[in-house]
MARNUZA-963750 format. One record per residue (C-alpha): residue in three letters; x, y, z; residue number from 1. Coordinates in steps of 0.25 Angstrom, whole numbers, plus 5000, padded with zeros to 4 digits. Layout:
<pts>
> residuo	px	py	pz	num
> Ala	X	Y	Z	NUM
...
</pts>
This chain:
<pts>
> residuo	px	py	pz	num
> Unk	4950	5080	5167	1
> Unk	4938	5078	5158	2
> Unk	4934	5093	5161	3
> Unk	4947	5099	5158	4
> Unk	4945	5094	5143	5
> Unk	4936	5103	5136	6
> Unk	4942	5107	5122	7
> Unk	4948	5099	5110	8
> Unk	4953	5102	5097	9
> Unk	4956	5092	5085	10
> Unk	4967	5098	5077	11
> Unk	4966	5091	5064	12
> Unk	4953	5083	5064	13
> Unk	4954	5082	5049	14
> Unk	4964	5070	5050	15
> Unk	4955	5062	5057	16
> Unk	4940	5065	5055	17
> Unk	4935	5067	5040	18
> Unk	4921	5072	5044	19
> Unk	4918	5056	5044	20
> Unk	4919	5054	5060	21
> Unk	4912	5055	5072	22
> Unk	4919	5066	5080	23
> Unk	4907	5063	5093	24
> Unk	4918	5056	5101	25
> Unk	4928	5067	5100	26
> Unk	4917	5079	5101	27
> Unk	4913	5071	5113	28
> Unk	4926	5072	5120	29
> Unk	4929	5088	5125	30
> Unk	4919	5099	5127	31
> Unk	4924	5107	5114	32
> Unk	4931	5102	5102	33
> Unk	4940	5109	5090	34
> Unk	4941	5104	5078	35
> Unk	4949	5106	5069	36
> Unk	4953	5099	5054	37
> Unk	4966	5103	5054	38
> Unk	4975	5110	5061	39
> Unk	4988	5118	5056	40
> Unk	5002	5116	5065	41
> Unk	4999	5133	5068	42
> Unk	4984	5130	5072	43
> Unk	4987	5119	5082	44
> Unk	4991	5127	5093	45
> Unk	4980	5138	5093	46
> Unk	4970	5126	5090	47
> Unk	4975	5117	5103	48
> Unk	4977	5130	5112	49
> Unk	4964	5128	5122	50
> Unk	4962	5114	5120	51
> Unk	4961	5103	5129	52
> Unk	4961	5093	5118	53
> Unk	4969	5093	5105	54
> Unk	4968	5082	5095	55
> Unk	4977	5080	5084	56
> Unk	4980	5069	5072	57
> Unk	4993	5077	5065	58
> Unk	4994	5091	5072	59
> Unk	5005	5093	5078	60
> Unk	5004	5097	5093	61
> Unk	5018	5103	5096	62
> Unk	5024	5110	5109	63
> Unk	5019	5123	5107	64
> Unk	5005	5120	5103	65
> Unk	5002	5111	5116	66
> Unk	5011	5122	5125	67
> Unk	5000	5132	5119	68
> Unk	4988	5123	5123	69
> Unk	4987	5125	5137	70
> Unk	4974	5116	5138	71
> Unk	4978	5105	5131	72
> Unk	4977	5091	5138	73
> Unk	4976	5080	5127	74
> Unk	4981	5078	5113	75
> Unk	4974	5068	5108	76
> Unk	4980	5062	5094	77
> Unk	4971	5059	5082	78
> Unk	4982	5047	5079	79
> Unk	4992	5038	5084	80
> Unk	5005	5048	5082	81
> Unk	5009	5057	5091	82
> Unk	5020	5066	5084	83
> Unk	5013	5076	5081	84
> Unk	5011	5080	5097	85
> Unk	5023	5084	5106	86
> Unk	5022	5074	5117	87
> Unk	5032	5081	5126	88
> Unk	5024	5094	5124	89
> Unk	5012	5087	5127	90
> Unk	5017	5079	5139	91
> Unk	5024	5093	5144	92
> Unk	5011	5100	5146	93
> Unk	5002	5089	5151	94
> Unk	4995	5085	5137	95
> Unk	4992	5071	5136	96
> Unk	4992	5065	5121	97
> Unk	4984	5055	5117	98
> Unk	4984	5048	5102	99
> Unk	4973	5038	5095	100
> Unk	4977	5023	5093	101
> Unk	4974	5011	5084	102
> Unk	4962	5019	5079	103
> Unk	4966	5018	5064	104
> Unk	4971	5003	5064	105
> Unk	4962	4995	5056	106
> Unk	4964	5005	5044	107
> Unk	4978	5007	5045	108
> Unk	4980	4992	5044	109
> Unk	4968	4992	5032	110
> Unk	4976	5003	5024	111
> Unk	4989	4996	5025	112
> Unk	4983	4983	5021	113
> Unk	4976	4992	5010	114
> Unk	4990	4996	5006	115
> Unk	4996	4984	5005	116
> Unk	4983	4978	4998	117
> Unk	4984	4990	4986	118
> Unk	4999	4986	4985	119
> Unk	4997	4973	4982	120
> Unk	4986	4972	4974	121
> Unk	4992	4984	4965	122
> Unk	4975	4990	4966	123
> Unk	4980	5006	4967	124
> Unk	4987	5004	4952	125
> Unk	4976	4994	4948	126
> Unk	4966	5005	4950	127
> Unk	4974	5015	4944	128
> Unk	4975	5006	4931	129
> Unk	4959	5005	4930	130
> Unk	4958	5018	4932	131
> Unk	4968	5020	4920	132
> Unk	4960	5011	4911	133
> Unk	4970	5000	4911	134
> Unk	4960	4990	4914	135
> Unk	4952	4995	4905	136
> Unk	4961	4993	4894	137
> Unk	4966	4980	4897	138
> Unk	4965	4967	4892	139
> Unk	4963	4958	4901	140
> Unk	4952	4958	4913	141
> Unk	4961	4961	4923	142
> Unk	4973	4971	4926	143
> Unk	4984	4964	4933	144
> Unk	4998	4972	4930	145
> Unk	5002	4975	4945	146
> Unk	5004	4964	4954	147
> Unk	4993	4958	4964	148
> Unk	4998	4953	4975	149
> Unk	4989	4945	4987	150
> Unk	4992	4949	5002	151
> Unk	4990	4935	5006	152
> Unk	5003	4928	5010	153
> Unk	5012	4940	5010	154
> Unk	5020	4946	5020	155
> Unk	5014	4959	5028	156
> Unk	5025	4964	5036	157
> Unk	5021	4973	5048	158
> Unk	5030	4985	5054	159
> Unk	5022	4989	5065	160
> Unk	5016	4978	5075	161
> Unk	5006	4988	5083	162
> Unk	4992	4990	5080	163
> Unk	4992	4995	5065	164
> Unk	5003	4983	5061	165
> Unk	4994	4972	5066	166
> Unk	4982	4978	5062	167
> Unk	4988	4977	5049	168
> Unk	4992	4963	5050	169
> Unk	4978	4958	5054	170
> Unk	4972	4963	5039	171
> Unk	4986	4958	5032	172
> Unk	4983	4944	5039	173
> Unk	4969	4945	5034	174
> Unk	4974	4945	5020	175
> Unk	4983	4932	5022	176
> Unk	4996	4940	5026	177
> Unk	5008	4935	5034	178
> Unk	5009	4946	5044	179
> Unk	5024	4949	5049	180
> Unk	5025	4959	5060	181
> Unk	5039	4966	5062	182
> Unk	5047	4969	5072	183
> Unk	5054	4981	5074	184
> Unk	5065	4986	5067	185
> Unk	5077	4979	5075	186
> Unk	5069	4975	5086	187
> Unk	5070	4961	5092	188
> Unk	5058	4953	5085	189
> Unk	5047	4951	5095	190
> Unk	5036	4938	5095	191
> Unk	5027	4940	5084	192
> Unk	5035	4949	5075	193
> Unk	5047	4947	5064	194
> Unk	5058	4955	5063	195
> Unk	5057	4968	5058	196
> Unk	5068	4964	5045	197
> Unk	5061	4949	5042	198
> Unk	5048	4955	5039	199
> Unk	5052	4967	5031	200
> Unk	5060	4955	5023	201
> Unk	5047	4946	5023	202
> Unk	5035	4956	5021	203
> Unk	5027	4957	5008	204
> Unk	5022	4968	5014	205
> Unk	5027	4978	5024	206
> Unk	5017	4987	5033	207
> Unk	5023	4996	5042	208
> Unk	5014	5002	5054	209
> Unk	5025	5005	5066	210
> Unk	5025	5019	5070	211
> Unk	5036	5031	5064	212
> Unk	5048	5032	5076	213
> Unk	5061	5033	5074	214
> Unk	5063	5018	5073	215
> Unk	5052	5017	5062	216
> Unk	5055	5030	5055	217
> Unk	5061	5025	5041	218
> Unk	5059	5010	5043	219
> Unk	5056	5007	5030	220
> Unk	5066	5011	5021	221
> Unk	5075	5006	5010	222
> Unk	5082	4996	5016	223
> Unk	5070	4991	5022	224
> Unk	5062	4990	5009	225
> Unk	5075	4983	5002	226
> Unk	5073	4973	5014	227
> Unk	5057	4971	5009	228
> Unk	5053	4962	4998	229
> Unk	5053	4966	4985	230
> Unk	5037	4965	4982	231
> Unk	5034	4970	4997	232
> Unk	5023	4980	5000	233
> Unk	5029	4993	5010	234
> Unk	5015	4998	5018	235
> Unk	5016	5011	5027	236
> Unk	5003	5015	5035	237
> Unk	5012	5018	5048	238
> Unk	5020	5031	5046	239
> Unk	5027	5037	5034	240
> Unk	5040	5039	5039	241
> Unk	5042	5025	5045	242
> Unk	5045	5022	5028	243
> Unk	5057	5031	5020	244
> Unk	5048	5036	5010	245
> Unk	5059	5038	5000	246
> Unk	5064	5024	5001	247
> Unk	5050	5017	4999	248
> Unk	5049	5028	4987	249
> Unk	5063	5023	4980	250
> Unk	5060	5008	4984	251
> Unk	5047	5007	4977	252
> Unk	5053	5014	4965	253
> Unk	5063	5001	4966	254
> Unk	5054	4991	4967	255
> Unk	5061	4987	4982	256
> Unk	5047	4983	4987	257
> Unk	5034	4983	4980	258
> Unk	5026	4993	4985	259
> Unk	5020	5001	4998	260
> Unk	5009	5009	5002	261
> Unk	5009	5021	5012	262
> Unk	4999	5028	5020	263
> Unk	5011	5037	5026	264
> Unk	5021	5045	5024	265
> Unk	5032	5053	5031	266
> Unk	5026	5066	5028	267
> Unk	5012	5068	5026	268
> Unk	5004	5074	5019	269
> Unk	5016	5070	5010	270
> Unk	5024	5081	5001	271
> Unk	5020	5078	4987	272
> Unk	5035	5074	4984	273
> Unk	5035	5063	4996	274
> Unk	5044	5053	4991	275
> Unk	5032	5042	4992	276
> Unk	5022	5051	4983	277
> Unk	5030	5049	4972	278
> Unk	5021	5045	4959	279
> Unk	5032	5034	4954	280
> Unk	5033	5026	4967	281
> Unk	5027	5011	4962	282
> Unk	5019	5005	4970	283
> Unk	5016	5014	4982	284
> Unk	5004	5017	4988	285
> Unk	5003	5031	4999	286
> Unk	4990	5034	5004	287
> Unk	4990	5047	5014	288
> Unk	4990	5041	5027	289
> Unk	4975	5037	5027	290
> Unk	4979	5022	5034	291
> Unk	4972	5026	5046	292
> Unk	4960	5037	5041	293
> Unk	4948	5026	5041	294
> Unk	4937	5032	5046	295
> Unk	4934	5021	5057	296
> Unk	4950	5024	5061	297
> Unk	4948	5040	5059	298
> Unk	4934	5038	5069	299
> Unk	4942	5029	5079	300
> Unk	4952	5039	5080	301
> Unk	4943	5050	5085	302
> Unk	4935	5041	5094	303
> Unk	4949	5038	5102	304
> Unk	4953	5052	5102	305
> Unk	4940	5054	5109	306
> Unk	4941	5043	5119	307
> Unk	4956	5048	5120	308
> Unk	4950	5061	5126	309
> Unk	4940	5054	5134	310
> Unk	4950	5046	5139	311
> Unk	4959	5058	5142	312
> Unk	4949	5065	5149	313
> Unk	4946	5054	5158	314
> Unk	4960	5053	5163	315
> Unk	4964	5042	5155	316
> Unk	4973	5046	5143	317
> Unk	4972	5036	5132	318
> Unk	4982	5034	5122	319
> Unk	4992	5045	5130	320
> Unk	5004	5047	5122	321
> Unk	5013	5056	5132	322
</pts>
C-alpha cells in the first residue's frame, strides 16, 4: 500500500500549526504535500480532488466532495470529532477515517483547572480593578471586595470519566480537592462512581468533559442548575451545546449558582449576540475554545497524524473510525 500513497493535502493547517511547529514528521509521511491555511466549504472539493491523503481539523468533507476524489484513501482528522466527515460516504467508497487522540489532555485538564482557579480567587476582576486605579486609590494595603475562596476541601464534581475527566481530577486532587466522578444520567451507578444527581447536589464545583450526543446534548440546564449549590462553580471545556446557553445566561443573572467559565460554545466563532456574550452576565468567564491549543498539545497532534499515516500505510489503520 505504501506506494499507492503519494499526495496529501491539509485543508486548514491554520487550526493547528501557528508557524511554531515542527511539520518534519508530517513532510516525511507522502512524496508530495498541499498546504493549505484554510479552506472554504467551496474549495474543499477542488482541493481533495487527486489526493491520496486529506487532512482536516473543521472542514467538512461531505458526500460530494469524497465522490469527486477518486484517489482518496485516508482521511485523517486533526482532532478527536468526527462530525464534520460523512462516515457512511467514506465507508461507501473505500476511505478509511482515522482521528487523533488524548494528544491535548494535560492542557485541557490545566485550563479547566485554570477556570475554576480564576472563578474563585475573583483574579480577572482583581486585575481589572488595578488596572482602573482602584488599588491605587484605596486605603488600605490590600483590595479584597470580591470573595476569595480556597479549592482545598471543596467538592470537584466530574461529568465525563474518560481521559480528559481524570486527567482533570488528578491536578484537582493535587490542590486538596475531594473528587466525585459521576455516573451517567440514569444509568445504574458503577464501582468507583456516584450517581449522576448526588453529585450535581454535592459539587462545589461541577466540570463537565463527556462528549455532545443526543444523551448529552442540553444536560446542563435550568433544572439542573436549580439542583446545584447555590455558591457552585459551572466549568465547560467539553462541548458547547452539552450546556443550554440561555439558561446558564438567566441563571447567573439570578444568582442560581455562583459562576462558570467556558472554553465552548454551541456556535463558534460565536455571533456577536450569543446569549453567553452578553456584557451583564456576573461572574462568567468564556475563553474561544483554546483549552487544548498548547503548543506541546498542537505538536503532539501533528506527530499522531503522522504516525496515523505511517500506520496506514503499513496496513495497520490506527485510530480507524468506520
Amino acid at each position: 500500500m505504501t506506494g499507492t500513497l503519494q499526495t496529501g493535502v491539509f485543508l486548514d493547517l491554520e487550526t493547528v500549526d501557528n508557524g511554531d511547529l515542527d511539520r518534519e514528521a508530517v513532510s516525511r509521511s507522502l512524496p508530495h504535500w498541499e498546504w493549505h491555511e484554510f479552506s472554504t466549504a467551496e474549495q474543499v472539493t477542488g482541493r481533495i480532488g487527486q489526493a491520496d491523503v486529506v487532512i482536516s481539523n473543521k472542514c467538512v468533507v461531505d458526500r460530494p466532495a469524497i465522490e469527486a476524489a477518486t484517489r482518496l484513501k485516508l482521511i485523517a482528522l486533526a482532532a478527536t470529532g468526527t462530525n464534520n466527515v460523512d462516515l457512511d460516504a467514506a465507508s461507501d467508497h473505500g476511505v478509511t477515517v482515522c482521528n487523533i487522540r488524548d494528544y491535548a489532555s494535560d492542557a485541557v485538564a490545566q485550563h479547566a483547572i485554570t477556570l475554576m482557579l480564576n472563578l474563585l480567587t475573583a483574579q480577572p476582576w482583581y486585575w481589572q480593578s488595578v488596572r482602573r486605579g482602584d488599588w491605587s486609590n484605596s486605603r488600605q494595603f490590600c483590595l479584597n471586595d470580591r470573595p476569595i475562596r480556597q479549592a482545598a476541601g471543596m467538592n470537584l464534581g466530574i461529568v465525563g470519566g474518560g481521559v480528559l475527566g481524570r486527567a482533570t481530577a488528578k491536578l484537582a486532587e493535587g490542590l486538596g480537592m475531594n473528587v466525585l466522578l459521576a455516573e451517567r444520567k440514569n444509568r445504574p451507578t458503577r464501582s468507583g462512581r456516584i450517581a449522576f444527581e448526588q453529585v450535581v447536589k454535592e459539587a462545589d464545583v461541577l466540570s463537565i468533559h463527556c462528549p455532545l450526543s443526543e444523551e448529552t446534548r442540553g444536560l446542563v440546564d435550568r433544572d439542573l442548575m436549580m439542583a446545584m449549590k447555590k455558591d457552585a462553580l459551572l466549568i465547560n471545556t467539553a462541548r458547547g451545546a452539552i450546556v443550554n446557553e440561555t439558561d446558564l445566561a438567566d441563571c447567573l443573572r439570578e444568582g442560581i449558582i455562583a459562576g462558570a467559565g467556558i472554553d465552548v460554545l454551541s456556535q463558534e466563532p460565536p455571533p456577536a449576540d450569543h446569549p453567553l456574550l452578553a456584557p451583564d452576565i456576573p461572574n462568567l468567564l468564556v475563553t474561544p475554545h483554546n483549552a487544548w491549543a498548547s503548543r506541546s498539545a498542537r505538536q503532539a497532534a501533528l506527530d499522531q497524524l503522522a504516525a496515523i499515516i505511517k500506520a496506514f500505510a503499513a496496513g495497520n489503520p490506527l485510530n480507524q473510525v468506520n
